[in-house]
C-alpha positions as CSV (number, residue, x, y, z in Angstrom):
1,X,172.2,90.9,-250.8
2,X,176.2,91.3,-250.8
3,X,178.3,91.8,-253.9
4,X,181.9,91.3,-254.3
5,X,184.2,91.8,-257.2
6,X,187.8,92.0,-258.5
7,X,189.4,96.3,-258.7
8,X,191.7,96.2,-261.8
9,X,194.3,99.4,-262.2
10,X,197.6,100.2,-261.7
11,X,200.0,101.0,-259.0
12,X,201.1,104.5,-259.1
13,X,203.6,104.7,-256.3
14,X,203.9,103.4,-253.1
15,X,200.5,105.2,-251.6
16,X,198.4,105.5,-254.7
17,X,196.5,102.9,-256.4
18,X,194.9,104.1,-260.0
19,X,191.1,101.6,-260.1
20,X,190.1,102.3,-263.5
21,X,187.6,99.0,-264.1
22,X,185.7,96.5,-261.6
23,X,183.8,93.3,-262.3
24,X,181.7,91.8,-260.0
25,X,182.3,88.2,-259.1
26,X,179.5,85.4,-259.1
27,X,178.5,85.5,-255.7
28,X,175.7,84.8,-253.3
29,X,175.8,86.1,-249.7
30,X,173.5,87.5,-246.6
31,X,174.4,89.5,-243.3
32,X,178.2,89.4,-243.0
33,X,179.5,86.4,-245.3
34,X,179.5,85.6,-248.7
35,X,180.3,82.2,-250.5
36,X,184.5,81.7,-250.7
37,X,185.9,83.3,-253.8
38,X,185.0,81.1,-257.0
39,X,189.5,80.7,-258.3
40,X,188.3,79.1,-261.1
41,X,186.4,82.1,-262.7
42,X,188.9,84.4,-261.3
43,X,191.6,82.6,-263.5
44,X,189.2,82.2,-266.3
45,X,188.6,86.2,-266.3
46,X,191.9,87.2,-266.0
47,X,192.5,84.9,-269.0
48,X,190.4,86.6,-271.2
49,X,191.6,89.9,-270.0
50,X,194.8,89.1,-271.3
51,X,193.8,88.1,-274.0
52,X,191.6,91.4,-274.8
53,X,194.8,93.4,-274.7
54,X,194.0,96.0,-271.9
55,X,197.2,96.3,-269.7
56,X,195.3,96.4,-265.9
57,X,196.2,94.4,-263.7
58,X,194.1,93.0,-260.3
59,X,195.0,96.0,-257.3
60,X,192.4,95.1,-254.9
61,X,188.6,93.6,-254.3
62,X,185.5,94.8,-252.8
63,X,182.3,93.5,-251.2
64,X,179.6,95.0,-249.2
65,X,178.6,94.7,-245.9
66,X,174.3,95.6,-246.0
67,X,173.2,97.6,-243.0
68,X,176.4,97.3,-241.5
69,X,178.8,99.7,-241.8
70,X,182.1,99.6,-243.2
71,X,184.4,96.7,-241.4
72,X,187.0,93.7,-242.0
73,X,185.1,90.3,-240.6
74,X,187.7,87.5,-240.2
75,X,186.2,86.4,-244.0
76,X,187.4,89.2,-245.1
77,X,190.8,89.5,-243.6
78,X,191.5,85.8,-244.9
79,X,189.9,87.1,-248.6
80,X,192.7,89.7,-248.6
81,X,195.0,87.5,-247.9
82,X,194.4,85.0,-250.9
83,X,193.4,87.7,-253.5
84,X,197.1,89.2,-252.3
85,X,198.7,85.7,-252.9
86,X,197.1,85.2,-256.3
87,X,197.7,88.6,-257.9
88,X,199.4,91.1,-256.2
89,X,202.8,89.3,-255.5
């Protein structure tokens, strides 16, 4: 079964990226592909982050690849580039 999630942290400096908290992201998945990322919940969560207090901010995502090794698929190339969009710009 593959998992996914949302890193939150800081940026340090150009090359350094502090992850200090994860959460893992309702997802279902098999082999090399999981389901698209779920905006609305990723809105929803960063929602009640703010309103929590804590000052992290979204610096990356992870998901797992099961008896594969570790590798970009074309899913994941196009997942960086909308979790980029939405919160790192």
């Amino acid at each position: 079964m593959e998992v996914m999630g949302l890193m939150l942290g800081e940026f340090v400096d150009e090359y350094t990226v502090r992850v200090v908290d994860v959460f893992a992201m309702p997802q279902s998945g098999t082999g090399v592909s999981v389901e698209a990322v779920d905006h609305v919940f990723q809105t929803n969560m960063l929602d009640m982050l703010k309103q929590t207090g804590r000052p992290e901010m979204v610096v990356g995502w992870y998901h797992s690849h099961p008896g594969f090794g570790c590798w970009l698929s074309g899913v994941d190339i196009n997942t960086q580039q909308v979790v980029f969009k939405l919160f790192c710009i």
